[in-house]
RODRENPA-21267 format. One record per residue (C-alpha): residue in three letters; x negated, y, z. Coordinates in steps of 0.05 Angstrom, whole numbers, plus 5000, padded with zeros to 4 digits. Layout:
BEGIN
ALAXYZ;...
# end
This chain:
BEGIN
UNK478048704577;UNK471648464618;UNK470448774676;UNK462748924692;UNK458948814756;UNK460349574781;UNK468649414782;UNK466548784818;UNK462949164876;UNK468049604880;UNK473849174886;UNK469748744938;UNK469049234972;UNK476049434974;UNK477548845011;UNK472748855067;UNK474649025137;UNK472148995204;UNK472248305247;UNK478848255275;UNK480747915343;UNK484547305359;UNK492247275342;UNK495747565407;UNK501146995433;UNK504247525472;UNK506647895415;UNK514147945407;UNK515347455355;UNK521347365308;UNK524046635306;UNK530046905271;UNK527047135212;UNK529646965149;UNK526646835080;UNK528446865010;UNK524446684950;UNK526046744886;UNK522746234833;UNK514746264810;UNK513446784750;UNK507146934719;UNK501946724664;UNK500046074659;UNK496845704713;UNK497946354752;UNK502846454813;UNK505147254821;UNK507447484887;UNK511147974924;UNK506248664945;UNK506549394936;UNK513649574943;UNK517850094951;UNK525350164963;UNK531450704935;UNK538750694933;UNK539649964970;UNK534849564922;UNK527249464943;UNK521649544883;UNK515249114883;UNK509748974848;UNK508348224820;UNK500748094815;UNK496947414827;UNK490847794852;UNK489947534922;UNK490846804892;UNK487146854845;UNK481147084893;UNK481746724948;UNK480646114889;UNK474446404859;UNK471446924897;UNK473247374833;UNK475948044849;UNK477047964768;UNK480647284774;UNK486847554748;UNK484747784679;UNK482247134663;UNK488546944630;UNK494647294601;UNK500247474640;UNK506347994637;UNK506448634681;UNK512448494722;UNK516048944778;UNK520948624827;UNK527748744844;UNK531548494906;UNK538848844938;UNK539648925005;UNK546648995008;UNK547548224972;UNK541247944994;UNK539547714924;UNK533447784880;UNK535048174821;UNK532048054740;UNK524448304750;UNK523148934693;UNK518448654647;UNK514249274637;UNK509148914585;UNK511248204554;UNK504947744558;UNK500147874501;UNK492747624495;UNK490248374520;UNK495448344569;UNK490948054633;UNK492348514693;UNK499548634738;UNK503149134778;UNK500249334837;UNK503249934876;UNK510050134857;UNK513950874873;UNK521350914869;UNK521751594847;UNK527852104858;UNK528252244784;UNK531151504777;UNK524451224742;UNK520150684782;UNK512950854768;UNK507150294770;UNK500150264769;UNK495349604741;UNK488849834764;UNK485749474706;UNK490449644649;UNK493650364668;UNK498950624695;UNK507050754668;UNK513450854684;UNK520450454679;UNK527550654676;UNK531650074713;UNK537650224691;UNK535950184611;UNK529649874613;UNK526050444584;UNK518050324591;UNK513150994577;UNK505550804594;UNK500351344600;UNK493651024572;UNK490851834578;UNK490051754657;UNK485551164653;UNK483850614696;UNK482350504764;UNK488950714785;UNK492050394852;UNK497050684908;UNK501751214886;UNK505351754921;UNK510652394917;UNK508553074921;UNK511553664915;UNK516253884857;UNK516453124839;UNK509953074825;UNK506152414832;UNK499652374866;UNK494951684851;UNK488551444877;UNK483351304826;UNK479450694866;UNK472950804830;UNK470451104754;UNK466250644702;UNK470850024699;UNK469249994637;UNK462850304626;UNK457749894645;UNK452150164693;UNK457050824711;UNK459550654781;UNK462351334815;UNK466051604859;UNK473751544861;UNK478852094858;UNK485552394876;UNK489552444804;UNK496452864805;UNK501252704738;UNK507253144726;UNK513552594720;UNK512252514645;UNK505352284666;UNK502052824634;UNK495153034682;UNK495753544708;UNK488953534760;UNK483653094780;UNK479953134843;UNK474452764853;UNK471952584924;UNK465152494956;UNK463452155022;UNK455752195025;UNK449752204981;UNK446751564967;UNK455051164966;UNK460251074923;UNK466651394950;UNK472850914928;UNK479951334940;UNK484350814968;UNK490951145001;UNK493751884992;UNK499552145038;UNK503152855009;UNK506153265068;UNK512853505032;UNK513554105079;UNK506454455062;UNK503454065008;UNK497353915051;UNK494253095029;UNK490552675066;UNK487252085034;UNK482951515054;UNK476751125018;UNK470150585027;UNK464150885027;UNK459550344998;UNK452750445010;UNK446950264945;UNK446349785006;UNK452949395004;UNK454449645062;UNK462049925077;UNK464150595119;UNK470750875123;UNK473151605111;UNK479052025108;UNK479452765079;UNK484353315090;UNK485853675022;UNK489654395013;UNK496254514973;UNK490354654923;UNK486953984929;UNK480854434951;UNK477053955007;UNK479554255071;UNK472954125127;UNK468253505119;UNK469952695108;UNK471552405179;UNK467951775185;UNK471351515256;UNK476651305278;UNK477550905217;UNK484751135184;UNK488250505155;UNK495050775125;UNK498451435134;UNK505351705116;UNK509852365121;UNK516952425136;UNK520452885091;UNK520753385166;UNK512253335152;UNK511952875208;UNK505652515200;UNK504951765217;UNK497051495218;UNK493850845243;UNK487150915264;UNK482350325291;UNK477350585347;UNK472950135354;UNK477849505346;UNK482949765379;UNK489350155347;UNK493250735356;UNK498951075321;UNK497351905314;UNK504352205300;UNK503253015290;UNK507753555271;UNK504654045222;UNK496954085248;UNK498453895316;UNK498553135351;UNK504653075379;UNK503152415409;UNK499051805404;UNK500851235413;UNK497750555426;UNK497849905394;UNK493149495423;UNK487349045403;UNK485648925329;UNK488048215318;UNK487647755260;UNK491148105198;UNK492148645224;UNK491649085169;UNK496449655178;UNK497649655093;UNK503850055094;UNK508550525126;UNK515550685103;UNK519951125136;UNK527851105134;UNK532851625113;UNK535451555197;UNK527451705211;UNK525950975233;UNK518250845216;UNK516150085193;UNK508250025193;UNK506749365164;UNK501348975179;UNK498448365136;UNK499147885192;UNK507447915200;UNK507548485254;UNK512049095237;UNK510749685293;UNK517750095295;UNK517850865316;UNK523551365312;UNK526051955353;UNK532452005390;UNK534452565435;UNK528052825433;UNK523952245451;UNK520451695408;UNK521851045416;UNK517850455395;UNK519649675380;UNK514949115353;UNK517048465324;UNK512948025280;UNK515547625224;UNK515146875217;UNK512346675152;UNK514046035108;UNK510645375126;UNK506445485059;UNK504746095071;UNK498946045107;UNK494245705150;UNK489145835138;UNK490146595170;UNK489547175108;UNK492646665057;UNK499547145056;UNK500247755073;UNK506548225089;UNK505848895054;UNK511949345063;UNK516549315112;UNK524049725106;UNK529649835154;UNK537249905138;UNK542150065199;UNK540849255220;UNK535748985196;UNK527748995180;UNK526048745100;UNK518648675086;UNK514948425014;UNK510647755030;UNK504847524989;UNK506746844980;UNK510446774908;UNK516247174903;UNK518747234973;UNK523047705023;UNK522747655103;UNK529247935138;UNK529848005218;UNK534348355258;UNK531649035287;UNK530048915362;UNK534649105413;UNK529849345461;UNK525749985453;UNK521050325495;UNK521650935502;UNK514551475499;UNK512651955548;UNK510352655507;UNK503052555493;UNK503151925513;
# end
């Protein structure tokens, strides 16, 4: 498959972001860190790393995909369909420390051009994937059992649990295929067979294309928030967010500021969201529709793309950011705490700054694990021993 010129300008646009600032030295930094790699995989003349990811039952999931590589080389947003290469998802076991056999979802074939992107360890024991360019499936780790679902399309991109174990998926943008069709994205809930079962599509403004990026599924209520680029006929990029009803139904209008860069509920409905106002970030933790606190994280500096935010079956937090730095929150005796560490990356991984990027990040009882973009490779530091603790709305 060729992509056309709309997929392009979406998928550019995808990856724009405001100017960020100047690394902060002061940052806690972790000179401790540890890193495993596990050997190259890919297509030929390709190099797939570690992104999405997801964890369950002591074994993190990611995707495999050469995308960044392949357009930081070109300029391509399409780079990685230019040769064939198998859809591949990850495996590596905290408890060992050791990379697992990746599942080979689709053996390399000449229409086989895209790769895993986001990942979702579901409770039914299946890890479900999405390609963006070539569809979206599921995969049974334990007998290697692969069920694709070619009905929902393309597009596809982050993935997340609803209710009655359904799984909710952004649809980026509609017309990949169809030249001259560029539209808006959408919100598309499967049942776990990956039958549809609803698709909602969403609209910023007149005159833009709204692209769905992230969607966040309170467990407690059902309520979803999701986030998306509004690119103007201009080329120009706006961010919004939208609150949606147990029913999907659009609950008030898009909010266009602060700019919402990842969200995430606890399984309590605890909602985690990084915002950037103007630069600067903050962490809006609320309970049910009211802000329970905010908290702040200082200047926007280089990387620092909040792409992820896993929470712990203890109720630890890890919000990942692209540049190394993992923001920590949890809740003991009725106060939240907060620790920051940043990762050190391998000496090829990077300068120049954006040339890897961390992902996921995951805590156990000892440790923080996060997915690097940099071939196939795992950062480990200890948790920090020093919290702060937060004053209530503060």
């Amino acid at each position: 498959m060729r992509l056309r010129g709309v997929a392009l300008a979406l998928l550019v646009a995808g990856c724009a972001s405001p100017a960020p600032r100047a690394a902060d030295p002061n940052r806690l930094r972790a000179p401790d860190t540890r890193i495993f790699r596990a050997p190259d995989v890919g297509g030929e003349g390709e190099r797939y790393s570690a992104w999405f990811a997801d964890e369950r039952d002591g074994v993190i999931y990611f995707g495999l995909s050469p995308f960044w590589t392949a357009l930081w080389a070109t300029g391509d947003p399409s780079a990685d369909l230019r040769v064939p290469g198998p859809h591949l998802i990850g495996r590596f076991e905290l408890a060992s420390e050791t990379f697992l056999p990746p599942l080979e979802v689709r053996a390399t074939a000449p229409d086989v051009r895209s790769s895993v992107w986001d990942v979702l360890a579901h409770p039914n024991g299946w890890i479900y994937y999405t390609t963006f360019f070539e569809g979206m499936g599921r995969v049974h780790p334990e007998t290697g059992q692969v069920e694709t679902f070619p009905a929902l399309g393309l597009g596809l991109n982050e993935l997340a649990l609803g209710p009655n174990g359904r799984i909710y998926v952004t649809r980026y943008g509609s017309g990949l295929a169809e030249p001259g069709q560029r539209g808006d994205g959408a919100i598309v809930v499967t049942s776990e067979s990956g039958l549809l079962l609803r698709e909602v599509p969403l609209h910023a403004r007149d005159g833009a294309v709204t692209a769905v990026k992230s969607i966040a599924v309170d467990p407690s209520s059902g309520r979803a928030i999701a986030n998306a680029d509004v690119i103007g006929s201009d080329g120009r990029v706006a961010f919004a967010r939208f609150w949606l009803g147990r029913d999907l139904s659009l609950v008030g209008a898009p909010i266009f500021e602060p700019e919402l860069l990842f969200v995430a509920f606890a399984p309590d409905g605890r909602m985690y969201a990084v915002e950037d106002e103007s630069g600067h970030l903050q962490l809006e933790l609320r309970g049910g529709v009211r802000v329970a606190e905010t908290l702040d994280l200082g200047e926007r500096h280089d990387s620092d793309f909040a792409q992820d935010i896993q929470i712990a079956a203890d109720g630890t937090a890890a919000i990942a950011f692209w540049s190394g730095r993992v923001e920590l929150v949890r809740e003991r005796d009725g106060r939240v705490e907060r620790a920051s560490l940043v990762l050190e990356k391998p000496a090829d991984c990077g300068p120049p700054p954006g040339r890897s990027l961390v992902y996921s990040a995951f805590t156990t009882e000892t440790d923080v694990f996060a997915t690097l973009f940099c071939g196939v490779t795992i950062l480990r530091a200890p948790l920090p021993t020093v919290w702060s603790r937060i004053a209530p709305g503060g």
